[in-house]
C-alpha positions as a printed NumPy array, in Angstrom:
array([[  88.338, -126.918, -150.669],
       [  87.451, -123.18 , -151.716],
       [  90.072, -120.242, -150.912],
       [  89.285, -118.084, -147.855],
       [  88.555, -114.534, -148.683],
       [  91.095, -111.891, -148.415],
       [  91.595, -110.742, -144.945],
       [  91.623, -107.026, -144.401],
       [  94.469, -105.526, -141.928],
       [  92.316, -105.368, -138.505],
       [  91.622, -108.835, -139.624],
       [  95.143, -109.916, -139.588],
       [  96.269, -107.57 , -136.538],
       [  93.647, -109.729, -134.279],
       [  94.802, -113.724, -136.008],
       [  98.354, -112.026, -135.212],
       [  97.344, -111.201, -132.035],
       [  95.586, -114.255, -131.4  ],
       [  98.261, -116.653, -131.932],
       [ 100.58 , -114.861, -129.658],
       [  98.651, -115.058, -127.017],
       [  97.959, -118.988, -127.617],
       [ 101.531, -119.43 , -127.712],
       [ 102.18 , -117.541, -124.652],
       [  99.261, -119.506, -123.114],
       [ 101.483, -122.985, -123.995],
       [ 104.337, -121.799, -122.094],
       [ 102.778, -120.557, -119.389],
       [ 100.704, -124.168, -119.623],
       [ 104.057, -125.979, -118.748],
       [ 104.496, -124.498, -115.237],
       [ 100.604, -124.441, -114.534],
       [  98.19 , -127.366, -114.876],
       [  95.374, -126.496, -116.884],
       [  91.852, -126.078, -115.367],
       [  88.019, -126.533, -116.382],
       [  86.765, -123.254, -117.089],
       [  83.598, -124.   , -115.027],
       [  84.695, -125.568, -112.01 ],
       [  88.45 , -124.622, -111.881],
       [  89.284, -128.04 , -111.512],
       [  92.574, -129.243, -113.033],
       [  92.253, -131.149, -116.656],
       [  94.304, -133.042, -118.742],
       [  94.287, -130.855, -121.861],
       [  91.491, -128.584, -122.974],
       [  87.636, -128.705, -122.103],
       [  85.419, -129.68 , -119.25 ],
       [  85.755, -131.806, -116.493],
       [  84.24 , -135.513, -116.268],
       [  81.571, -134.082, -113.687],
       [  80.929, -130.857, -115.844],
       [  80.856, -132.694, -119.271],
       [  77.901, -134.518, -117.604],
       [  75.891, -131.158, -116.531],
       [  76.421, -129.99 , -120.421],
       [  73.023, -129.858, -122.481],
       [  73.777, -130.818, -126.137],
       [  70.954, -129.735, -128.291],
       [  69.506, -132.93 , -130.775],
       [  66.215, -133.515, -132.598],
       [  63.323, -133.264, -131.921],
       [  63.697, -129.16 , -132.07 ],
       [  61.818, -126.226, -134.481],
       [  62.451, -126.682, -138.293],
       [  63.227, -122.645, -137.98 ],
       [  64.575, -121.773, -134.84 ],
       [  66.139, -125.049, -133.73 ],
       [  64.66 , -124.387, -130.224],
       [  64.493, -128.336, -128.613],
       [  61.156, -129.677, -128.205],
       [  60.262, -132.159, -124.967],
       [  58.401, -134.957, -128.07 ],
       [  58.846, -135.521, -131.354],
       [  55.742, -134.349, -133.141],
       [  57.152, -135.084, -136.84 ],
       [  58.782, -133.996, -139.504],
       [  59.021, -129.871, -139.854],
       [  56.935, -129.38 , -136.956],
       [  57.62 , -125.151, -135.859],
       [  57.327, -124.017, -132.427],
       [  55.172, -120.764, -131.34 ],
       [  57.742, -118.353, -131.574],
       [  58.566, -119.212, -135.185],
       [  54.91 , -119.203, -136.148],
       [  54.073, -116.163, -134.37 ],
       [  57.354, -113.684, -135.236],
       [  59.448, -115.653, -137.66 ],
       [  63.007, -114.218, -138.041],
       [  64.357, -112.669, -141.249],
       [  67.322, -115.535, -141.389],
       [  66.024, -119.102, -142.262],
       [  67.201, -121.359, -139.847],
       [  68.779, -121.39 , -136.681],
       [  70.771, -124.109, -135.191],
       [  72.778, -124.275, -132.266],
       [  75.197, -126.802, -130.14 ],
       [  74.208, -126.59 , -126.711],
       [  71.533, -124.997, -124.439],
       [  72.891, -121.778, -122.601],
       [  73.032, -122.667, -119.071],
       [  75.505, -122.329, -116.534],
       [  78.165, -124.575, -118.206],
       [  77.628, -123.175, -121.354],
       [  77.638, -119.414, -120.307],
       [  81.525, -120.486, -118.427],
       [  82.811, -121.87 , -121.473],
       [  81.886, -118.332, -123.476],
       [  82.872, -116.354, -120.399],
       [  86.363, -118.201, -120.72 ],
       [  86.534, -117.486, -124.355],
       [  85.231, -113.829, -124.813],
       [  86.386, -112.18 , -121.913],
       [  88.922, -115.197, -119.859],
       [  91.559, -115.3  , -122.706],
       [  90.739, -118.715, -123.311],
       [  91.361, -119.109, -126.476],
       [  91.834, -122.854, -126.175],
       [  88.236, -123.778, -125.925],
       [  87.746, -122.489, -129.119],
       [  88.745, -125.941, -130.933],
       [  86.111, -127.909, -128.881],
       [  83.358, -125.241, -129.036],
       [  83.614, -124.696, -132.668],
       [  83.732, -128.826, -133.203],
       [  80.573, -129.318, -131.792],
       [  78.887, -125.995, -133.622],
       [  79.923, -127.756, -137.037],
       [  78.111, -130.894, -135.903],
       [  75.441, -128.986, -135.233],
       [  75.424, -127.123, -137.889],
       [  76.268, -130.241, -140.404],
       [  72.807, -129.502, -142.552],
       [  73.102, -125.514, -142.994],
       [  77.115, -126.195, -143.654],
       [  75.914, -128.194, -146.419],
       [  74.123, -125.581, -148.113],
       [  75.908, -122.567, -147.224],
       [  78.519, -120.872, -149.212],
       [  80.91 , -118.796, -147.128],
       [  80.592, -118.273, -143.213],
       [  79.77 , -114.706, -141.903],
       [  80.738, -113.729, -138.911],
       [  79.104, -110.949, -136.386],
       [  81.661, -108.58 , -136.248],
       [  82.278, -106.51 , -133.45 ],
       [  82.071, -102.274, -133.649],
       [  85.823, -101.544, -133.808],
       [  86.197, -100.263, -130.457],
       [  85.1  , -103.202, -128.699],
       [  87.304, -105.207, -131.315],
       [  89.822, -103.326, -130.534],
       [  89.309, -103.407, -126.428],
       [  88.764, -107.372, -126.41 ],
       [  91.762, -107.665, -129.257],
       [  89.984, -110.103, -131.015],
       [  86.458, -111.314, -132.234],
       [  85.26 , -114.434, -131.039],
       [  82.705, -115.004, -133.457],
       [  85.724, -114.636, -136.214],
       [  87.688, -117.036, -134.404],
       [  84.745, -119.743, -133.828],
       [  84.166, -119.503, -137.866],
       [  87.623, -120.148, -138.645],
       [  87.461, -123.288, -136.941],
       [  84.552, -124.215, -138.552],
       [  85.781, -123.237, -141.913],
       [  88.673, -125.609, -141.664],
       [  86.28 , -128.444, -140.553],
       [  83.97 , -127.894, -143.165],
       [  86.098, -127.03 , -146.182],
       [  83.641, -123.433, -146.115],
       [  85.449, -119.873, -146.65 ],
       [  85.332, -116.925, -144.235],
       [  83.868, -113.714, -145.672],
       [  84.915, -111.138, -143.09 ],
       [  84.058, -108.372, -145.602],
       [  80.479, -109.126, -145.925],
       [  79.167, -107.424, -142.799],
       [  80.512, -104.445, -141.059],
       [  79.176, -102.933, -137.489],
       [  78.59 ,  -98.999, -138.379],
       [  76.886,  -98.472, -134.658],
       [  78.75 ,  -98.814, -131.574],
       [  75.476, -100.348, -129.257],
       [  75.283, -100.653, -125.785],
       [  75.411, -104.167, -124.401],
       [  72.187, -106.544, -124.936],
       [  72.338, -107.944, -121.287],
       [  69.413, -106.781, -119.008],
       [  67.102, -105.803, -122.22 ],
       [  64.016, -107.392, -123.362],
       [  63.122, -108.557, -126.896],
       [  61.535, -105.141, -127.931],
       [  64.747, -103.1  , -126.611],
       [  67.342, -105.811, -127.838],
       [  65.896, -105.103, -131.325],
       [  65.731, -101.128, -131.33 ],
       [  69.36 , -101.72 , -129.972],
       [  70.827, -102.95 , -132.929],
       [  68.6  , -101.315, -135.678],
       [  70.568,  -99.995, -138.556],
       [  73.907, -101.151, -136.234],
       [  74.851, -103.561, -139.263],
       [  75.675, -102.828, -143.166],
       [  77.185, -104.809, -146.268],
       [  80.018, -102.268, -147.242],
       [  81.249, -101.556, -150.827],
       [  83.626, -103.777, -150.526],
       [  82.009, -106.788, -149.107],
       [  78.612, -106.604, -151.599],
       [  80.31 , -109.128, -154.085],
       [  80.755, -111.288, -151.07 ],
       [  77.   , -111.21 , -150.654],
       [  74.958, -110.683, -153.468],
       [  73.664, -114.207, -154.651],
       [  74.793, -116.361, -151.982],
       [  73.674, -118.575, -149.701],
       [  75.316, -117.477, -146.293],
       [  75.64 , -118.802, -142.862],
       [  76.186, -116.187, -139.592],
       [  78.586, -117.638, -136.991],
       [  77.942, -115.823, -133.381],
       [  78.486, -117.543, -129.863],
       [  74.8  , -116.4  , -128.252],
       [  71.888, -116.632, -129.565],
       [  69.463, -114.901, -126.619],
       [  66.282, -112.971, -128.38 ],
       [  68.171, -113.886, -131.529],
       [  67.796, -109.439, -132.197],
       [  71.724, -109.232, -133.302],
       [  71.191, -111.85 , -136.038],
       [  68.083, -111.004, -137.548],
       [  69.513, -107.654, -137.655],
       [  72.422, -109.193, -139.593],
       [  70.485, -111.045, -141.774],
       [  68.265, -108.38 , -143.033],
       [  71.386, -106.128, -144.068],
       [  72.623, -109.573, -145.864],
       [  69.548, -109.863, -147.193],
       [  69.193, -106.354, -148.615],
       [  72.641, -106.531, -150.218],
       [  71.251, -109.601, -152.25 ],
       [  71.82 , -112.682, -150.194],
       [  69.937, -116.179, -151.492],
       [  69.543, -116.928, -147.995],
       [  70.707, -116.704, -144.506],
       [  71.035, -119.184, -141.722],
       [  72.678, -118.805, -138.314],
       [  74.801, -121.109, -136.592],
       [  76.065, -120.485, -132.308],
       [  77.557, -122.486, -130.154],
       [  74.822, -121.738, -127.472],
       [  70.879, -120.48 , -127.245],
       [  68.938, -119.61 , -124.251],
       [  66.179, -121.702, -124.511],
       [  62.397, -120.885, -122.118],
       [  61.412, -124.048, -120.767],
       [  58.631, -126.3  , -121.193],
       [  56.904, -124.925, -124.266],
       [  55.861, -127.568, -126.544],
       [  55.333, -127.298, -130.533],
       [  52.509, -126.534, -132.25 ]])
């Protein structure tokens, strides 16, 4: 198993605060039954309930060779869909472990802003399934940092914690050094494609310190959401620059427009 890059001190000060709050969550877990983040419904343990588990959309083949947006038929081998043809991303694939509905956009809710730091176990289980191919390849795990006053609001990064998990499961290291956020952006929710990307334009750079992280590697960016996909193109072309092999993206959820079919 490789060694796990050096941690820097914000990195520590958010595991640290992490694992308090898990273990206060434990105690707090004996007096109060513990519920499904999308229905409120009591469970044994963590997750979903029977009747949400059933509503969840797991993403399989057939889907895009780039994107890994699901297609309704399989048309063959490396078959792309529209989008990849028509604006292909700077990263080289994309994979993901379920489709961003309702269910989906609880279980992140819970996470990111719900202090539900148990569901990040399950949710970054199923992402290294997904992601069992571009594991395979990649070389360290990179995840989207936050700006560090939206770190330091939410106390930790969720993208951080999900490639931890994944990084134990899949014998990978964590390079938090390679990618720092220089721009403090508003939030993507309510913008189209063409304003998520002017958003996060030149919000992303490969510091001194993180450039032997990059340089020559194959990498793999961890993130929860992938929605226009805007914050990890803009990630991998600042990998990229810094002299990255190649980039691939892994999330644990991507909105996904109905109905279109490959071509």
């Amino acid at each position: 198993m490789q060694r796990e890059v050096t941690e820097g001190p914000a990195t520590r000060l958010a595991r640290l605060t992490a694992a308090l709050r898990a273990s206060l969550g434990l105690v707090v877990n004996v007096a109060l039954p513990q519920l499904c983040p999308s229905c409120r419904e009591p469970v044994d343990g963590a997750g979903l309930c029977p009747a949400c588990w059933a509503k969840l959309s797991f993403i399989a083949p057939p889907y895009c060779e780039r994107l890994g947006i699901p297609f309704p038929f399989d048309g063959g081998p490396g078959l792309l869909s529209m989008e990849a043809i028509a604006d292909p991303p700077a990263y080289n694939r994309a994979r993901a472990a379920v489709r961003y509905d309702e269910i989906a956009r609880k279980l992140v809710h819970g996470l990111k802003y719900g202090d539900r730091l148990d569901l990040a176990p399950t949710m970054g289980a199923w992402m290294a399934r997904a992601g069992c191919e571009l594991l395979t390849d990649a070389q360290a795990l990179v995840p989207v940092p936050l700006h560090w006053r939206r770190q330091w609001a939410r106390r930790f990064n969720q993208s951080a914690l999900l490639a931890h998990i994944i990084a134990n499961a899949s014998g990978r290291m964590v390079s938090h050094r390679a990618l720092k956020r220089v721009k403090a952006t508003p939030q993507q929710v309510g913008l189209d494609k063409s304003e998520r990307s002017q958003n996060v334009q030149g919000a992303f750079r490969v510091p001194a310190a993180g450039r032997a992280e990059v340089a020559g590697r194959r990498l793999l960016l961890i993130d929860d959401v992938l929605t226009s996909g805007a914050t990890v193109d803009a990630c991998a072309r600042a990998l990229l620059r810094a002299g990255a092999t190649s980039v691939d993206v892994l999330v644990f959820a991507r909105v996904v427009a109905g109905g279109r079919a490959p071509i």
